[in-house]
DRENTORKOL-3810 file (N, C-alpha, C; in nm, 4 decimals):
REM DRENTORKOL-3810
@n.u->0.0846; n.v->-0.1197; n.w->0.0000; ca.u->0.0000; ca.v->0.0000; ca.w->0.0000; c.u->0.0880; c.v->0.1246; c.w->0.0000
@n.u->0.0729; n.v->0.1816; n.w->-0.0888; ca.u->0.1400; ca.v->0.3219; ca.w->-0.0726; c.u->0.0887; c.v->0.4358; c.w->-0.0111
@n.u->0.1903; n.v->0.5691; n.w->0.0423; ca.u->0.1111; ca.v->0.5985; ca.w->0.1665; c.u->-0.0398; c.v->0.7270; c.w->0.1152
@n.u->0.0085; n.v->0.7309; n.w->-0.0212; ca.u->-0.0478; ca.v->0.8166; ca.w->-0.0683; c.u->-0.2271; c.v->0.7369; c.w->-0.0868
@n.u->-0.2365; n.v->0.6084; n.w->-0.0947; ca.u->-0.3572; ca.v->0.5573; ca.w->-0.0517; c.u->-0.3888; c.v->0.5132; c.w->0.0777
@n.u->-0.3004; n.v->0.4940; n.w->0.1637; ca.u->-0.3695; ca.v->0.5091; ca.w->0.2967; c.u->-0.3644; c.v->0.6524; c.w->0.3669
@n.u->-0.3335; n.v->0.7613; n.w->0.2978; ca.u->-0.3736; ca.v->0.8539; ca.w->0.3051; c.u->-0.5058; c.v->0.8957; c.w->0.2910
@n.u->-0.5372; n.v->0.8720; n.w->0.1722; ca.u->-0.6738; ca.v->0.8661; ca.w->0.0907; c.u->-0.8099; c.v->0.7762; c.w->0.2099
@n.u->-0.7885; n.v->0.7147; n.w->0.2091; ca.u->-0.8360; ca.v->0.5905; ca.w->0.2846; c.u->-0.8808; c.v->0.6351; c.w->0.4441
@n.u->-0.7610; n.v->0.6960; n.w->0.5055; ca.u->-0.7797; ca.v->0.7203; ca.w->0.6473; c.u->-0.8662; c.v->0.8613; c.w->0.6198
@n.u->-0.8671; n.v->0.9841; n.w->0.5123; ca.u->-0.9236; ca.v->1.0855; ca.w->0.4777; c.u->-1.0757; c.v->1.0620; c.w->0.4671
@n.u->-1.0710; n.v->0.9260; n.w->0.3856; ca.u->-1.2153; ca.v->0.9181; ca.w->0.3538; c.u->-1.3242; c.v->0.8236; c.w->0.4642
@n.u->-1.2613; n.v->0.7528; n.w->0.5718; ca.u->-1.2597; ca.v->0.7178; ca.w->0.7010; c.u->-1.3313; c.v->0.8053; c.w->0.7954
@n.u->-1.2223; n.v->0.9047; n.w->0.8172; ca.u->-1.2393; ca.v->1.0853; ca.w->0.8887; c.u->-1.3866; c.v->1.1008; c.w->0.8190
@n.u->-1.3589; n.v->1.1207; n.w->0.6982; ca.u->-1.4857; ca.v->1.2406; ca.w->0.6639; c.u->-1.6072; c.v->1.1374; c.w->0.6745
@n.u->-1.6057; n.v->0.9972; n.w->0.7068; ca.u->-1.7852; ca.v->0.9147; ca.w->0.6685; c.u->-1.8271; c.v->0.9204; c.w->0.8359
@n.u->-1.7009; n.v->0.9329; n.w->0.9179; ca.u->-1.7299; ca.v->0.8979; ca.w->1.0621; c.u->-1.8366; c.v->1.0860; c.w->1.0883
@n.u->-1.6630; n.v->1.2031; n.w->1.0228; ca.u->-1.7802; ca.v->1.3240; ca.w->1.0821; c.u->-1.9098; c.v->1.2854; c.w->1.0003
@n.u->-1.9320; n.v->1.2921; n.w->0.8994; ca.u->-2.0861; ca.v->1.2880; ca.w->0.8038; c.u->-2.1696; c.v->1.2355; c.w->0.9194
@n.u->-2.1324; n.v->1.0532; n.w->0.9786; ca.u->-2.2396; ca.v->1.0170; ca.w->1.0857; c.u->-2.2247; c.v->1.1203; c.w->1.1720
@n.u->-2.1414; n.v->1.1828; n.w->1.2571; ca.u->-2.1852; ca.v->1.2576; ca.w->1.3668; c.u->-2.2703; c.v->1.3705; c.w->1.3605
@n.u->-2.2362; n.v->1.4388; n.w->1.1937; ca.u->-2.3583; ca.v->1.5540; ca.w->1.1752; c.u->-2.4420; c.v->1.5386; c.w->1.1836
@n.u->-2.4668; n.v->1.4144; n.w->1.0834; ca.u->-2.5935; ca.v->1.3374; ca.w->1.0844; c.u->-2.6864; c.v->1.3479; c.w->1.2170
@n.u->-2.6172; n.v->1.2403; n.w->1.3008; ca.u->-2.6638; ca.v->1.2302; ca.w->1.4673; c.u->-2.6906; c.v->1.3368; c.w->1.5229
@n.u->-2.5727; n.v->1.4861; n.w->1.4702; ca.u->-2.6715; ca.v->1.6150; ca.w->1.5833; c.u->-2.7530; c.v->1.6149; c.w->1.4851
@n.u->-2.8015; n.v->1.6606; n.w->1.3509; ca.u->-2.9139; ca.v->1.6949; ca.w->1.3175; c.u->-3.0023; c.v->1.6414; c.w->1.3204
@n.u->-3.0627; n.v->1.4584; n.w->1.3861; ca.u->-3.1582; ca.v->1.4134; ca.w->1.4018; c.u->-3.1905; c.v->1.4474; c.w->1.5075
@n.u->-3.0747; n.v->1.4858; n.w->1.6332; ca.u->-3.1002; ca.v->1.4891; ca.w->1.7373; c.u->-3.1909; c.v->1.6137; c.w->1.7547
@n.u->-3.1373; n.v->1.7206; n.w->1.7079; ca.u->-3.1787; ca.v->1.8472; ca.w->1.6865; c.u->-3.3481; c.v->1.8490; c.w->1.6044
@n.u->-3.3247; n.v->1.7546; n.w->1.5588; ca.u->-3.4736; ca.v->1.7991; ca.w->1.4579; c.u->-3.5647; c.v->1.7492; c.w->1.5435
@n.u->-3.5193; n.v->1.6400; n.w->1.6583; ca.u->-3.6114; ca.v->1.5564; ca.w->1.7310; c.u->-3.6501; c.v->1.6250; c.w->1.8262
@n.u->-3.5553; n.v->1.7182; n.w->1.8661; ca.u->-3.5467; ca.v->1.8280; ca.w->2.0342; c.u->-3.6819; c.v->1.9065; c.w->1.9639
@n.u->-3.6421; n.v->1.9309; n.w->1.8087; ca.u->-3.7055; ca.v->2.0576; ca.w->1.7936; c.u->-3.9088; c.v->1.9977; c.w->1.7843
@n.u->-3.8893; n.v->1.9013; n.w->1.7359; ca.u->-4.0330; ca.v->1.8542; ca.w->1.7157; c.u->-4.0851; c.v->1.8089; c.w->1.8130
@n.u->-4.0200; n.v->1.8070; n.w->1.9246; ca.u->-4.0858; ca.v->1.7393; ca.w->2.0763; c.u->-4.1249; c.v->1.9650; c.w->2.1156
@n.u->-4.0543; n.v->2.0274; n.w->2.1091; ca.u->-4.0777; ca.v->2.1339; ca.w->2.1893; c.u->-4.2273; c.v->2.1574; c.w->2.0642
@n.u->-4.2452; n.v->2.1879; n.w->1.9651; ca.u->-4.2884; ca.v->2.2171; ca.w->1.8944; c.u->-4.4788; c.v->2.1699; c.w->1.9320
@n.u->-4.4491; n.v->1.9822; n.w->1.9217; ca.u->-4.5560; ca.v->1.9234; ca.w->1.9871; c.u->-4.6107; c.v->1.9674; c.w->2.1363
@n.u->-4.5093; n.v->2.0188; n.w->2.1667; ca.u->-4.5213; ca.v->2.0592; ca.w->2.3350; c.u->-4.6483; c.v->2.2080; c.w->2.3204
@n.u->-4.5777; n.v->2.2871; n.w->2.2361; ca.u->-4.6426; ca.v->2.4023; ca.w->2.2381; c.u->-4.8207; c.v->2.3937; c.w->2.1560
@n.u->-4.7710; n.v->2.3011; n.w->2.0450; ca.u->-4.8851; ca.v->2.2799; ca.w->1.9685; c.u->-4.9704; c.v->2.2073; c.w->2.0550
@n.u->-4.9876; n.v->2.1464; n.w->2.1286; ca.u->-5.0625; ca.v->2.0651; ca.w->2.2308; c.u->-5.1460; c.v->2.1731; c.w->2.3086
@n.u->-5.0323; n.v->2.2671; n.w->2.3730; ca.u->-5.0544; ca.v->2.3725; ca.w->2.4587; c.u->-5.1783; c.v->2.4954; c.w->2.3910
@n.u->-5.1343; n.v->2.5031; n.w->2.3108; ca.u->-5.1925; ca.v->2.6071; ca.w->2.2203; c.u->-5.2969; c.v->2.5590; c.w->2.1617
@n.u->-5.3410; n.v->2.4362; n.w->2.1105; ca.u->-5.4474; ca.v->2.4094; ca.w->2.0138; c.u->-5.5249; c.v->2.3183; c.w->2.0282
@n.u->-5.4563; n.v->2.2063; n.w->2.1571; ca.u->-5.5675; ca.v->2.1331; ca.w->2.1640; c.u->-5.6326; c.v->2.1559; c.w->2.3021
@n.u->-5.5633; n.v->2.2261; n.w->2.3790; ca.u->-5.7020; ca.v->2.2909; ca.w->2.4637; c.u->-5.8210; c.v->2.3745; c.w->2.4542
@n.u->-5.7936; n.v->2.4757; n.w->2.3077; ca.u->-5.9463; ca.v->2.5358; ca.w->2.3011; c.u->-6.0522; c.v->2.4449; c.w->2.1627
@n.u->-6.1176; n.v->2.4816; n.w->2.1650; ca.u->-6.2391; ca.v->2.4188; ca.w->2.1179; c.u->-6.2773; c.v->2.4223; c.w->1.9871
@n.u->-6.1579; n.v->2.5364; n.w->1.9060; ca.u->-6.1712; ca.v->2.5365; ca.w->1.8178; c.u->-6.1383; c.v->2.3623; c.w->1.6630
@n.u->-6.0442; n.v->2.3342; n.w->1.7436; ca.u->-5.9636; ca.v->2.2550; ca.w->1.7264; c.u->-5.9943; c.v->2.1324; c.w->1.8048
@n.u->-5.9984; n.v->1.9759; n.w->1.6834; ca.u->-6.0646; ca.v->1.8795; ca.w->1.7523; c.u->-5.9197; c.v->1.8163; c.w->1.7974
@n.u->-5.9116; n.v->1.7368; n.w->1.8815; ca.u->-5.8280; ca.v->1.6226; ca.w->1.9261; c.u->-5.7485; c.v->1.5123; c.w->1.7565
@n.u->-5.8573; n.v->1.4853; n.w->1.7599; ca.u->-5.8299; ca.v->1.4262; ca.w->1.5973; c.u->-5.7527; c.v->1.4557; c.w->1.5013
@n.u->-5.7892; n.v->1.5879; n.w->1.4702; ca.u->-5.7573; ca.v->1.6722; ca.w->1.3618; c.u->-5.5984; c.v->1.6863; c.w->1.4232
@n.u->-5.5890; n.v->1.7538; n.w->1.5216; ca.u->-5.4533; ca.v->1.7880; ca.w->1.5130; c.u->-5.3463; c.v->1.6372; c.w->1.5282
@n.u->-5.4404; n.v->1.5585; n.w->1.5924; ca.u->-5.2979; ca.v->1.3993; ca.w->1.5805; c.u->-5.3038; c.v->1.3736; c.w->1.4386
@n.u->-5.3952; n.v->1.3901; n.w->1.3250; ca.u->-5.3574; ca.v->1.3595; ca.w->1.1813; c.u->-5.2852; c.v->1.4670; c.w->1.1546
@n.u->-5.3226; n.v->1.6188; n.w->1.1983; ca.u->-5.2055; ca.v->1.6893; ca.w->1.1054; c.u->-5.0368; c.v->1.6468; c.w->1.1517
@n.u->-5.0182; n.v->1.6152; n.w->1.3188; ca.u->-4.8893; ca.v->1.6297; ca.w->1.3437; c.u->-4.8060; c.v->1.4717; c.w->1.2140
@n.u->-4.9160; n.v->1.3763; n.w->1.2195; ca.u->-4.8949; ca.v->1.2586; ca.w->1.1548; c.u->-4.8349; c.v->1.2862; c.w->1.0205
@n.u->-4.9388; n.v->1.3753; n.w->0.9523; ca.u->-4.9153; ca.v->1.4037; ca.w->0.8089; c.u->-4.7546; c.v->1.4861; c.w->0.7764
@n.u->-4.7037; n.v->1.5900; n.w->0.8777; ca.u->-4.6416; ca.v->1.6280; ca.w->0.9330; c.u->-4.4765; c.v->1.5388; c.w->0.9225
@n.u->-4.4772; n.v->1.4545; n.w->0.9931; ca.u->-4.3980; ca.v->1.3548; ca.w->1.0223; c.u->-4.3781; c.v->1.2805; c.w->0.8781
@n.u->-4.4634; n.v->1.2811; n.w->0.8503; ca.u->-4.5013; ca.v->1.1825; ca.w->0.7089; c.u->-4.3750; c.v->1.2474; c.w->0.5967
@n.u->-4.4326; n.v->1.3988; n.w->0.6072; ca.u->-4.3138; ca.v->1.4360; ca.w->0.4827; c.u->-4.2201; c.v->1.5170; c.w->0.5102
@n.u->-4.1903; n.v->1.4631; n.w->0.6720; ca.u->-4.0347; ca.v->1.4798; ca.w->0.7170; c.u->-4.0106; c.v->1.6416; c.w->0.7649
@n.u->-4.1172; n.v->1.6936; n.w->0.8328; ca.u->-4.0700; ca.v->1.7914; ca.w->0.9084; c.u->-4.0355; c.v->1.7909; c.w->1.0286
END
């Protein structure tokens, strides 16, 4: 092996390991953010009357569905 490919190799190693860790904060992050989000939307919409129980567990569903 020459070092100029385990150069290559340990480079491209480095960069798949950071990719998973970005990865991991930004699920983590998107997950923090959709739990506070549900928190407030709960707070806010399904206590008044305007708004059925139903309706809002299909919208958060639909929601989820295409990855917000």
């Amino acid at each position: 092996m020459t070092p100029k490919l385990a150069y290559r190799l340990k480079a491209g190693l480095s960069f798949s390991s950071l990719l998973k860790s970005r990865l991991l904060r930004v699920v983590s992050i998107t997950v923090l953010l959709v739990m506070v989000f549900m928190m407030i939307f709960r707070l806010n919409y399904l206590e008044s009357p305007g708004i059925s129980r139903s309706y809002a567990i299909t919208l958060i569903i639909k929601m989820q569905d295409q990855g917000y």
